[in-house]
C-alpha positions in Angstrom: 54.8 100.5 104.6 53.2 97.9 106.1 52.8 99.3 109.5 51.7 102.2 108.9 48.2 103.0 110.1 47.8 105.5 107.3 48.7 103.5 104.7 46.8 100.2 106.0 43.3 103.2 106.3 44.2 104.1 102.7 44.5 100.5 101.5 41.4 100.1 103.0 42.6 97.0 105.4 41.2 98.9 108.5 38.1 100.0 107.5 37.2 103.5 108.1 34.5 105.7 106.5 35.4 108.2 103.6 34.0 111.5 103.5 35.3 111.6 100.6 38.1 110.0 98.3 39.8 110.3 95.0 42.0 108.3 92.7 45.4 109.7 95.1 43.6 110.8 98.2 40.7 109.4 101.2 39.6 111.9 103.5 38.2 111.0 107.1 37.0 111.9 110.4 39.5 112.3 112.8 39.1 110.1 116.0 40.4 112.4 118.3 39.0 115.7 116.9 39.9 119.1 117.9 37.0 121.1 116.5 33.1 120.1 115.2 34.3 119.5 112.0 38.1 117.7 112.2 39.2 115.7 109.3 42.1 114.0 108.1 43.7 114.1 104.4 45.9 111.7 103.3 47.4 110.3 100.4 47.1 106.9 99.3 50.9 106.4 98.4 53.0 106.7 101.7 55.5 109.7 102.3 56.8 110.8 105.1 56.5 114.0 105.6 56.5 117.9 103.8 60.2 117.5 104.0 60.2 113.6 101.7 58.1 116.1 99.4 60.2 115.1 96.0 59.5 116.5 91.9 58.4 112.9 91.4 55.8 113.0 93.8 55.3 116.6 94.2 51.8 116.8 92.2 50.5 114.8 95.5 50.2 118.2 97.8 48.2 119.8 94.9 45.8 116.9 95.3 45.6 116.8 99.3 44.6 120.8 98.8 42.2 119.4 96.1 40.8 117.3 98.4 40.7 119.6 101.2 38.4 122.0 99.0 35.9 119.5 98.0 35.3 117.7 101.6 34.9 121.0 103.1 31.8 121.7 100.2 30.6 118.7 100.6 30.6 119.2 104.5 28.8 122.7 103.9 32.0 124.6 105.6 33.5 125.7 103.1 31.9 129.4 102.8 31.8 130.0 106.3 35.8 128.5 106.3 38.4 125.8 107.6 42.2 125.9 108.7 44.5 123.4 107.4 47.6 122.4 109.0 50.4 119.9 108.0 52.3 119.2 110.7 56.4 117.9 109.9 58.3 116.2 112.3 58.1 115.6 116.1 58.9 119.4 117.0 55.7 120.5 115.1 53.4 117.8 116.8 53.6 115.3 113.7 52.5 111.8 115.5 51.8 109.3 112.2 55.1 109.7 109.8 52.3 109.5 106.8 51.9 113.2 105.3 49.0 114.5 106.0 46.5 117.2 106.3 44.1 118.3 109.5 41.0 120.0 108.1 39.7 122.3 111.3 35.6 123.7 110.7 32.8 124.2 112.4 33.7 127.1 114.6 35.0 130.6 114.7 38.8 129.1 114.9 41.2 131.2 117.2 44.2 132.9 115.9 47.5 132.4 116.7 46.9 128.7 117.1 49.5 128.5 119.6 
């Protein structure tokens, strides 16, 4: 997908900095984020959403959670916690049409969200 921003981040031909990364994943600051801690997990391989979630390439949400885990250690947030949300399609605020994970720390986080 050679427009998408996600998969040109991943591929590493718009350089951003890794907070952490893996053989399937990156991980990376958010530029727009929502909380002190606001990160973005992403697979390297482009689908488009929960919903383009297949059995061929289902193992990939097990390693976005993965990922999740480990950035928020190495961030020191994961004991005092962090709120993930995957947003899917338009309705639910999904911008980039690259699946994808917003890690939320750094605060007491409100609940409901909305």
């Amino acid at each position: 997908m050679d427009s998408c921003i996600f998969c040109r981040i991943a591929s590493g031909e718009i350089p951003v900095e890794f907070v952490h990364e893996t053989e399937h994943t990156v991980v990376f600051n958010d530029r727009n984020p929502q909380a002190p801690v606001h990160l973005l997990i992403i697979p390297r391989s482009h689908i488009s959403n929960v919903n383009d979630v297949t059995q061929d390439n289902q193992s990939i949400a097990g390693e976005i959670l993965l990922s999740a885990g480990q950035a928020a250690a190495k961030l020191g947030v994961a004991e005092s916690g962090y709120r993930l949300v995957i947003n899917t399609n338009r309705d639910a605020g999904q911008e980039v049409f690259h699946i994808h994970a917003h890690l939320f720390a750094g605060r007491r986080l409100k609940w409901p969200p909305c």
